[in-house]
C-alpha positions in Angstrom: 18.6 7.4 -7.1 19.1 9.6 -10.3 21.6 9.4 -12.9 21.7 11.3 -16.1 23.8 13.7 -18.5 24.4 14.2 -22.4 24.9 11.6 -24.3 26.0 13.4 -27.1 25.5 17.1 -28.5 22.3 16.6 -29.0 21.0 14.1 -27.3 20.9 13.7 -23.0 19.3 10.9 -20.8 18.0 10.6 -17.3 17.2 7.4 -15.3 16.0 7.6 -12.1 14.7 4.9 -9.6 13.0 5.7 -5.7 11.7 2.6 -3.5 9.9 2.3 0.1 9.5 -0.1 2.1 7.4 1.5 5.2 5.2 0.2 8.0 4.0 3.5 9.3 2.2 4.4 12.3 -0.9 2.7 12.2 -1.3 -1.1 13.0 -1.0 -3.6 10.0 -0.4 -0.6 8.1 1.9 -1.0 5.0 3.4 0.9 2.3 5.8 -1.3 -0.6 6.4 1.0 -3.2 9.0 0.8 -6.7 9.2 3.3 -9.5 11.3 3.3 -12.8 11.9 6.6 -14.6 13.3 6.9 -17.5 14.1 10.2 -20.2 15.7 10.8 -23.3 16.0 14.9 -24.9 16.8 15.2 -28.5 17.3 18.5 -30.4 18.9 17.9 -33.6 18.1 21.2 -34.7 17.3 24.4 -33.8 13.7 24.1 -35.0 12.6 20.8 -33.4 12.9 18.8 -30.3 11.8 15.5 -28.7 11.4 15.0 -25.3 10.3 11.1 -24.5 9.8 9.7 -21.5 8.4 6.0 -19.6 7.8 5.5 -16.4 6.6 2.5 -14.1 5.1 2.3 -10.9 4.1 -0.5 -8.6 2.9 -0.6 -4.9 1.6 -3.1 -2.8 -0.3 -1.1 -0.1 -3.2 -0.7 2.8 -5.4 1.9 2.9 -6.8 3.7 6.2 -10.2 3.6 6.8 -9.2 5.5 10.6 -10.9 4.8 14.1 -14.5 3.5 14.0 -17.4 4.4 16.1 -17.0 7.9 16.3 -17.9 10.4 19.1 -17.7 13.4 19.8 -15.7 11.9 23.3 -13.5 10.2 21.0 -12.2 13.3 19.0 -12.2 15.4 21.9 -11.4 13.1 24.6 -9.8 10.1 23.2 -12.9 7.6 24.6 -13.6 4.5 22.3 -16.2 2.6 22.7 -16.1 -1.2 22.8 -18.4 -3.7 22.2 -19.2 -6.9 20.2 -21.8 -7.9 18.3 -25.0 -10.3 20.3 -26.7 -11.3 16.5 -27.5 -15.2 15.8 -28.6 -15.1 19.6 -24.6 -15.0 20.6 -23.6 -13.2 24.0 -21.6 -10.8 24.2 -17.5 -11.9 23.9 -14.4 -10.2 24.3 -13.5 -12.1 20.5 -14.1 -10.5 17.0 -14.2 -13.7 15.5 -17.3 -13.9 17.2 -18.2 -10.7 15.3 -16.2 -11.9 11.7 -18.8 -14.9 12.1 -22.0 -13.3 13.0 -21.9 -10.2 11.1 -24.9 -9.2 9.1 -27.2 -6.8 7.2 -28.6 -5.4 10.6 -26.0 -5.5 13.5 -27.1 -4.9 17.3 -23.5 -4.3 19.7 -23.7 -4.8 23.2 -21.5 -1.8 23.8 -19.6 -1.4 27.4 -17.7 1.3 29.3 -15.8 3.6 27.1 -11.8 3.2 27.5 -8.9 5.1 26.2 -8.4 5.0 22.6 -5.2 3.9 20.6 -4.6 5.9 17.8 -2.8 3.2 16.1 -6.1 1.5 15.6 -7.8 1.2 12.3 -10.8 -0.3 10.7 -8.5 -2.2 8.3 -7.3 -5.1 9.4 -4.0 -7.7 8.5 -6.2 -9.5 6.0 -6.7 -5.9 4.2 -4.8 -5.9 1.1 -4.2 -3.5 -2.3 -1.5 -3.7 -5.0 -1.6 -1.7 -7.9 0.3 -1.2 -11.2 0.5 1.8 -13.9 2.7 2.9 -16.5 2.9 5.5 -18.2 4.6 6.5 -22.0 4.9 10.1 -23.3 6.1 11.7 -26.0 6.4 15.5 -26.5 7.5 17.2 -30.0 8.3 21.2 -30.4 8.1 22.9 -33.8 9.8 26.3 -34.3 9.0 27.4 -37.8 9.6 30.7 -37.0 10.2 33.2 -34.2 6.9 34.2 -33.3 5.3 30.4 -34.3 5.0 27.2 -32.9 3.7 23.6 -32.5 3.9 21.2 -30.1 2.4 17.6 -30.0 1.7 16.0 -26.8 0.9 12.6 -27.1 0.9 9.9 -23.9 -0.5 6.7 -22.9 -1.5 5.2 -19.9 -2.4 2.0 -18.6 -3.5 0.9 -14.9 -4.5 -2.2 -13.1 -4.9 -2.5 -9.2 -7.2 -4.4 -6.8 -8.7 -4.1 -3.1 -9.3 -5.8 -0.5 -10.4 -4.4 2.5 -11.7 -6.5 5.7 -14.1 -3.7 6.5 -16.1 -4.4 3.4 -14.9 -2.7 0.7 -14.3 -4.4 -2.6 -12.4 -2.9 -5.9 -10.7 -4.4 -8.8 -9.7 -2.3 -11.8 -9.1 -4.3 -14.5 -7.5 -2.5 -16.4 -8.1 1.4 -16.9 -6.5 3.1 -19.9 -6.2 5.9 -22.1 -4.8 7.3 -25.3 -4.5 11.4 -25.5 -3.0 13.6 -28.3 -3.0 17.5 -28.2 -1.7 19.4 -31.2 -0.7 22.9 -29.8 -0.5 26.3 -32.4 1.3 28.9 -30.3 1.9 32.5 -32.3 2.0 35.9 -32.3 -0.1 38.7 -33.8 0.8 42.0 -32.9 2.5 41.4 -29.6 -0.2 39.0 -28.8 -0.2 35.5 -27.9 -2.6 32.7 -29.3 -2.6 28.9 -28.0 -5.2 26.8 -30.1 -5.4 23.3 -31.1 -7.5 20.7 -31.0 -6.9 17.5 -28.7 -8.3 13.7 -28.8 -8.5 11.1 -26.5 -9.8 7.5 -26.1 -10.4 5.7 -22.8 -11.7 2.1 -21.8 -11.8 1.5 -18.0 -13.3 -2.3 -16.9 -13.5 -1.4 -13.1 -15.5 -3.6 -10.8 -16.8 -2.7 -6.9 -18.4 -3.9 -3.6 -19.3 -0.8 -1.2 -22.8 -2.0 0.0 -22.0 -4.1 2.8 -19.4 -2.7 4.7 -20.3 -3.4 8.5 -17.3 -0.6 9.4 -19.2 -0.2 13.0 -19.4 -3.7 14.4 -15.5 -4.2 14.6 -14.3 -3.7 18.3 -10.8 -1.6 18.1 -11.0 -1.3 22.0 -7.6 -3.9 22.0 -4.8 -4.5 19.6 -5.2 -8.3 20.6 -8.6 -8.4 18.3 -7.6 -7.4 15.1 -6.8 -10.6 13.3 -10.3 -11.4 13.0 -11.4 -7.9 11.2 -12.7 -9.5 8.1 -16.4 -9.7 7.2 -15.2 -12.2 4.6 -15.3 -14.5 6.9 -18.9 -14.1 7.8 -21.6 -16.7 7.4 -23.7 -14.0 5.8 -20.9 -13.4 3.4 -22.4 -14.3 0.0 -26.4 -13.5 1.0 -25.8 -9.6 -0.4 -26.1 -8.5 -4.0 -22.0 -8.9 -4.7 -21.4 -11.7 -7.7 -18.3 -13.7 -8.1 -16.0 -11.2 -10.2 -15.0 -13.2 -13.8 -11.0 -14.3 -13.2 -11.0 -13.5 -9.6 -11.4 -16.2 -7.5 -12.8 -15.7 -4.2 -13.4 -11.6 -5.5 -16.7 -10.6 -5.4 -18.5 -7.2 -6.5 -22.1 -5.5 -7.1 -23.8 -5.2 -10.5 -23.3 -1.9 -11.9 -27.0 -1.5 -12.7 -27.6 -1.2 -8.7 -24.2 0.7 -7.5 -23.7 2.8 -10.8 -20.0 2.0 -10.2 -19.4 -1.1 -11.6 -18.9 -0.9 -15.1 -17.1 -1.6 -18.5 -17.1 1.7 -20.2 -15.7 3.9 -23.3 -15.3 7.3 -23.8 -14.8 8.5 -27.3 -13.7 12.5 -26.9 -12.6 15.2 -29.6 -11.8 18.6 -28.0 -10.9 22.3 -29.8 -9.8 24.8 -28.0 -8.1 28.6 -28.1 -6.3 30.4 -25.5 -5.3 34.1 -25.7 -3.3 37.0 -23.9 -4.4 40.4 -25.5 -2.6 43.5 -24.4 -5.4 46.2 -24.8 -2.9 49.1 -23.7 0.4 49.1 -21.4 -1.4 48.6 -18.0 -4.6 46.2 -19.8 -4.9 42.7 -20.4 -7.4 40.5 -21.0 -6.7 36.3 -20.8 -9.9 34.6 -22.5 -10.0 30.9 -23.7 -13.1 28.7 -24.8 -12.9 24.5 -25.3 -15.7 22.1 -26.3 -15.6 18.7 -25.5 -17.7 16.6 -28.2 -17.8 13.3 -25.8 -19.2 10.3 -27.3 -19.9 7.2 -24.1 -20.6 3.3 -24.1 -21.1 1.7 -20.8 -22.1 -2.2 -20.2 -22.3 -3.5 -16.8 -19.8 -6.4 -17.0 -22.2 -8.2 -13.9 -25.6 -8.3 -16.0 -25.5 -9.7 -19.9 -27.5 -7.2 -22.3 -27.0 -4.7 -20.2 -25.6 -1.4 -21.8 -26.3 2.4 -22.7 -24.5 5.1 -24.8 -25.0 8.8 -25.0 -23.6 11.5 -26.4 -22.9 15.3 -25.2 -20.6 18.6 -25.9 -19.2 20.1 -22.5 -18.6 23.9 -22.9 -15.6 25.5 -20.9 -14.8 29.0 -21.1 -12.9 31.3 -19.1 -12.4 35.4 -19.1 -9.9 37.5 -17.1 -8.5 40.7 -17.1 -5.7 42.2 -15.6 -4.6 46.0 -15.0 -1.4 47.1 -13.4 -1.7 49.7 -11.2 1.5 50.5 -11.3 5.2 49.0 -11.9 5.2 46.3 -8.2 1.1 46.6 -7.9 -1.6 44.7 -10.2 -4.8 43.9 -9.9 -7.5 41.0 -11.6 -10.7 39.9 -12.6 -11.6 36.2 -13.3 -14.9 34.5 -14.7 -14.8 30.5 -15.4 -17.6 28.5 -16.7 -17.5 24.5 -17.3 -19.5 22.2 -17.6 -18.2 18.3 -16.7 -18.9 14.6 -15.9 -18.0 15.0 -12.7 -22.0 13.7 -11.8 -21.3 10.4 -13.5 -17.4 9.2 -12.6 -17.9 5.7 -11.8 -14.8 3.2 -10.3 -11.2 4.5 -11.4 -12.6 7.3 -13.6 -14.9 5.5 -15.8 -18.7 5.9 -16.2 -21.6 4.6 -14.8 -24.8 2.7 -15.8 -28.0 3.5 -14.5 -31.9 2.1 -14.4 -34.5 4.8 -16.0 -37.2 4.7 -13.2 -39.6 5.1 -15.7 -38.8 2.6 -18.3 -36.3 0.4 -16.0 -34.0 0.2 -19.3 -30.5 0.9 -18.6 -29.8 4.6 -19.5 -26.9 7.3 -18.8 -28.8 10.5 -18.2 -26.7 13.2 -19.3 -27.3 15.7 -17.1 -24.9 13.5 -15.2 -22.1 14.4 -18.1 -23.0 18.4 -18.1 -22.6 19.4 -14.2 -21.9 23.0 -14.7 -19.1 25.0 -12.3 -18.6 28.3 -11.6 -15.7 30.6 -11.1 -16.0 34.8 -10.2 -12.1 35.7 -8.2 -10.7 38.8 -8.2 -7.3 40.0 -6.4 -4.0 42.0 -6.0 -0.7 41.5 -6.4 1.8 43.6 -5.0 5.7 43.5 -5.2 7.7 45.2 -2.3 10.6 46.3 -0.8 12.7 46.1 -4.2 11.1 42.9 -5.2 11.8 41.3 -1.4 8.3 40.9 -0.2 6.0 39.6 -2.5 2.1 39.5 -1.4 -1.2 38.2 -2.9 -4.9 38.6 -2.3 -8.1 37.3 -3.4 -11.4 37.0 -3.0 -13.5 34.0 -4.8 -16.9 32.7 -5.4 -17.1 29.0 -7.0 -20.0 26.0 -7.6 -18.8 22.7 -7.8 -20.8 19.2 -8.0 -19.5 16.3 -6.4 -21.3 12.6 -6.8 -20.8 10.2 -4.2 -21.2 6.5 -5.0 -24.9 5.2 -5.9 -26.0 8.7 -4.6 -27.5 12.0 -6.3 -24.9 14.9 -7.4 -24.3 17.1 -4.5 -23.9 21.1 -5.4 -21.4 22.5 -3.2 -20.9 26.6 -3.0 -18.0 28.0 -1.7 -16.6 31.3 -1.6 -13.9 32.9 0.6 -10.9 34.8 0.9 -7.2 34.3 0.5 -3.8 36.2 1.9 -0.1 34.9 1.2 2.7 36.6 1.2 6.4 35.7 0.7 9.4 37.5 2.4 13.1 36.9 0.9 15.6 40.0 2.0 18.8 37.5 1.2 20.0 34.0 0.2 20.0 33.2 4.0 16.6 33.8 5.2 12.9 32.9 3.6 10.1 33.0 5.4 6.0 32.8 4.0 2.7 33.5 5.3 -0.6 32.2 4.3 -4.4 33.1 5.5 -7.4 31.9 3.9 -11.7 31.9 5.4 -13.6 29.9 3.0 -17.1 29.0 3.7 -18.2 26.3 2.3 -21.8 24.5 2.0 -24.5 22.1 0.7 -28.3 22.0 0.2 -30.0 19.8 2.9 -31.7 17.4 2.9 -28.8 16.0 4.2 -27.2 13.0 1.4 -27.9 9.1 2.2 -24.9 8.7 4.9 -24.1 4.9 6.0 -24.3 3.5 9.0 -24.0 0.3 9.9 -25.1 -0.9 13.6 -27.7 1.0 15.7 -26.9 4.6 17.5 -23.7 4.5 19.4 -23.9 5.8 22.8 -23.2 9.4 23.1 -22.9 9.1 19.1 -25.0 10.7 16.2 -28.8 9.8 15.4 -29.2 6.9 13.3 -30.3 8.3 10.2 -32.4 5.1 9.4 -34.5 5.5 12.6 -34.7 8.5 13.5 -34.9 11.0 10.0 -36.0 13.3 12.0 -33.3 14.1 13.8 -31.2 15.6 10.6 -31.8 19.2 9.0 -34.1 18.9 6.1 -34.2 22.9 5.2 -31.5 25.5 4.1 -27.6 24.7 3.7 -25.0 22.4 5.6 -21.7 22.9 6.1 -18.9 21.5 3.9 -17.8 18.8 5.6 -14.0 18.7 5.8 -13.7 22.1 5.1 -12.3 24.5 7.9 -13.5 28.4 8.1 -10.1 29.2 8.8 -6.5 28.0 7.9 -3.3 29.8 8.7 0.3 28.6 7.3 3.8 29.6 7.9 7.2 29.1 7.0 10.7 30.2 8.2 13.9 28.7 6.6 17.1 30.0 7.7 21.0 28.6 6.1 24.4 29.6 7.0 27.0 30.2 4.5 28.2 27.0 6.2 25.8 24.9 4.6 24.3 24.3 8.4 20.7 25.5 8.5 16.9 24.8 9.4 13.1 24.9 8.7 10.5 25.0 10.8 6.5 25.2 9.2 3.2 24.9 11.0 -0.5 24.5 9.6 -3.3 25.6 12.4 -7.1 25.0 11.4 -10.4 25.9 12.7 -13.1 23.7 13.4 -14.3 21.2 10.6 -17.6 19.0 10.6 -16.6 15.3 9.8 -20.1 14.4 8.6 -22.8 16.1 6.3 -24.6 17.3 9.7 -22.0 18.2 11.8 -22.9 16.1 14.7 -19.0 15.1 14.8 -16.7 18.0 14.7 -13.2 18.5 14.7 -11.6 20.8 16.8 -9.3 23.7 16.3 -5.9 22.1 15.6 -2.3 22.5 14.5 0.8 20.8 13.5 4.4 22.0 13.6 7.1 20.1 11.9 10.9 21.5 12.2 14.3 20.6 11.0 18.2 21.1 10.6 20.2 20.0 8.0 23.6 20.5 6.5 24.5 21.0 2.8 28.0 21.4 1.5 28.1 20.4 -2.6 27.7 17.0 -2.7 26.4 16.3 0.4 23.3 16.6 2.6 22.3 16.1 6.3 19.0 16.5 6.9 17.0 15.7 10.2 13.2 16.3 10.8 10.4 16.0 13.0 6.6 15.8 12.3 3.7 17.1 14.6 6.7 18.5 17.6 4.5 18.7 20.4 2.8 15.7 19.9 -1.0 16.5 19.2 -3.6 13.9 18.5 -5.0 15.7 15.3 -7.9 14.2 13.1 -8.6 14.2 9.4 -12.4 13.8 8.3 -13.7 11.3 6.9 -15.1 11.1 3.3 -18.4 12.6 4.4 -20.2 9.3 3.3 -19.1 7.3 5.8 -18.0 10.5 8.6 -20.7 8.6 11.0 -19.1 5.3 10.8 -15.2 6.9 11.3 -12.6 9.6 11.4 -8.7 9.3 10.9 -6.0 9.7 13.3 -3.0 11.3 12.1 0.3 10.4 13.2 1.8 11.4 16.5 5.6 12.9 16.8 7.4 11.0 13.5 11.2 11.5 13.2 12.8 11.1 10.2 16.7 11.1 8.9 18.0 11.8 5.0 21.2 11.3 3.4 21.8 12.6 -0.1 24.9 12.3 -2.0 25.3 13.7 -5.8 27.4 12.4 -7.9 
């Protein structure tokens, strides 16, 4: 609900609250969310404004680990394997208390006779639990001295707290995470040019504590809905015999030292950046965009689990970017982009803070920074063409890009992409719209393959246990991108009456996609259609929709760390109805 308007001449408001209270379609799974939004504009003059505005979210959620024990007969036939857990010399039982209880650093399943799947089923189960709380203030100030110049303060804080709990094994408290940023912005004019520079500065202290070492994701038996209120490994006897400590104000919380996982951590980043952005018209039909930033980054980081444990470091992070444009002609232009950055993307610990690490040759706490300088890449080049008396728009690119990506307590992985893009975008009158978009992006990694869990011995039918049998993963040449399809194709196609009746139907159809670093589980070619109708008149709306119309059983990976252990079913046929009334 929204609700806003002037005040006075020069000053307006806007209030605005939104709430859900959802179960969803997986079991146990929950969604509790409340957020307050409110906005005040005020221009006393013609030479400054001030636009403020608060907002507050909470939401008491679970999150979706998906379906474990993956086969290939799972995500293309819908077979699950059960099983329980034999360790502590039990038998084999049809209870998962029996596996709550006797779950352990090394599992062994007596696995049966696969049986349909239900892809309601999750890893998570009731005891899973996460609530979290942020808030956010901003404040945004616009100087016009004079018609070609200009300065504009951005300043906002945020603060964030949340915790979770899930039965599977995962452990996260964030306690709390915030930041102070300020950006002074110089926009002006020389010559028909335009130049953005300005220097920005930003403080942020994250305390953030985490348990991801023992999460036996494999031993829980989804084969029946019946067996998921004892999918908790907290209540195992060996619960307490890992390297997880009790976490400091939160009883019966536990998490692992920061020293070992590199994600626990108390940290603070000190950060003063300059930067200039311009757009240089060289002639009628040449452009060039070029822009350069340096990030002088100062970092303390103590692990809140071991006493005298700390590091600091300091760095400058180079980002610089260089395009230019040439129209071809009055509806067809064409581009040339080069991006370079370097970032601490290598040493993001729990809820964006930084990590601690041992040097293995002096075993003192450290923070190497390469860690804080991964470099990326950018080249892209494309076309853009207006047609049909600015009816038909269309776009085209081709890209090559690096990026680094750091998986928890493992090494940066380099990832290389590069592809190609097609949309276009069709509009003859205000009844019809209709887009189209194509895009083949190939994307990889260096093997040896990355340290990938897995928490109980091969499944049957399933991928080679990594810990016994190395041999059986690619130690040479390049891997696919997990997650990342060759080929996606999107369309739209909305259609409205001068009645106000009208619909919308879209569909998203995607080639095959590995869901682990080695592609021994891959996802199959897929799509999803979602359609509706809906009436508008001025204050009114009508709207009625349906998600995934035929009904398809579709899969998304699995973070590729744990794309052995599971993959996540999406929703079957949803139906939804809207009412919306303005006032």
């Amino acid at each position: 609900m929204d609700v806003g308007g002037p005040i006075s001449s020069k000053l307006a408001y806007r209030l605005s609250y939104s709430g859900e209270d959802s179960q969803g379609y997986w079991y146990d799974w929950l969604k509790q969310t409340t957020s307050v939004y409110g906005a005040l504009s005020w221009r006393p003059s013609e030479t400054y404004d001030l636009f403020f505005v608060a907002r507050g979210f909470s939401a008491d959620y679970r999150e979706n680990f998906g379906i474990n024990r993956p086969t290939q007969a799972l995500i293309s036939d819908g077979l699950y394997i059960p099983g329980t857990n034999i360790n502590n010399n039990t038998s084999a039982s049809p209870a998962n208390l029996q596996n709550a209880l006797n779950v352990q650093g090394s599992n062994v399943i007596a696995f049966g006779t696969p049986v349909p799947v239900d892809y309601r089923q999750t890893a998570q189960g009731p005891a899973s639990h996460a609530h979290g709380n942020e808030f956010n203030v901003q404040a945004i100030q616009s100087f016009k001295l004079q018609p070609d110049f200009k300065i504009i303060n951005n300043t906002i804080w945020s603060f964030t707290k949340r915790d979770t709990f899930n039965s599977d094994g995962f452990n996260e408290i964030v306690d709390p995470a915030w930041f102070l940023d300020n950006r002074t912005e110089f926009i002006f004019k020389i010559a028909g040019n335009t130049v953005n520079a300005g220097l920005e500065e930003k403080y942020q202290h994250v305390l953030a504590y985490d348990d991801f070492f023992f999460e036996p994701v494999n031993v829980w038996d989804l084969s029946n809905r019946a067996l998921r209120s004892d999918i908790n490994f907290a209540l195992s006897n060996y619960f307490g015999g890992f390297v997880h400590q009790p976490v400091p104000g939160w009883p019966g919380r536990y998490a692992t030292q920061g020293i070992i996982n590199n994600d626990t951590s108390d940290s603070e980043e000190y950060n003063v950046s300059p930067y200039s952005q311009g757009t240089w018209k060289a002639s009628d039909r040449v452009s060039i965009v070029s822009g350069g930033r340096l990030d002088f980054m100062h970092v303390k980081v103590k692990d809140p689990l071991t006493p005298n444990t700390s590091a600091q470091t300091s760095v400058v992070e180079p980002n610089a970017n260089l395009s230019g444009v040439y129209k071809v002609s009055p509806t067809v232009s064409t581009y040339l982009t080069y991006n370079y950055s370097q970032n601490y993307s290598g040493d993001l610990a729990d809820a964006g803070g930084f990590g601690i690490y041992s040097d293995s040759n002096t075993g003192l706490a450290t923070i190497p920074k390469t860690l804080l300088k991964e470099a990326s890449n950018l080249y892209e080049a494309g076309t853009k063409l207006s047609l049909l008396e600015n009816k038909l728009f269309v776009s085209s690119d081709v890209f090559y890009q690096t990026r680094q990506n750091k998986p928890q307590g493992q090494p940066v992985i380099h990832y290389e992409y590069y592809g190609f893009e097609l949309s276009g975008n069709y509009q003859p009158n205000k009844y019809f719209y209709a887009t189209l978009g194509y895009s083949w992006i190939n994307g990889s990694l260096p093997a040896p393959v990355p340290f990938q869990g897995y928490a109980t011995q091969q499944i049957p039918g399933g991928p080679p246990n990594p810990f016994t049998n190395p041999a059986a993963y690619q130690t040479t040449g390049r891997l696919r991108a997990p997650g990342q399809p060759l080929n996606t194709v999107n369309a739209l196609i909305s259609y409205t009456l001068d009645s106000g009746i009208g619909f919308t139907v879209n569909g998203l159809l995607t080639s095959k996609m590995n869901n682990d670093y080695q592609g021994y589980l891959v996802i199959p070619v897929q799509h999803e259609i979602d359609g509706s109708i809906f009436y508008k008149r001025k204050q009114w709306e009508f709207r009625f929709k349906v998600n995934n119309l035929t009904n398809q059983h579709n899969w998304t990976p699995q973070n590729p760390t744990y794309g052995l252990e599971g993959v996540v079913a999406n929703p079957a046929l949803q139906m939804f109805g809207t009412i919306k009334y303005n006032f």
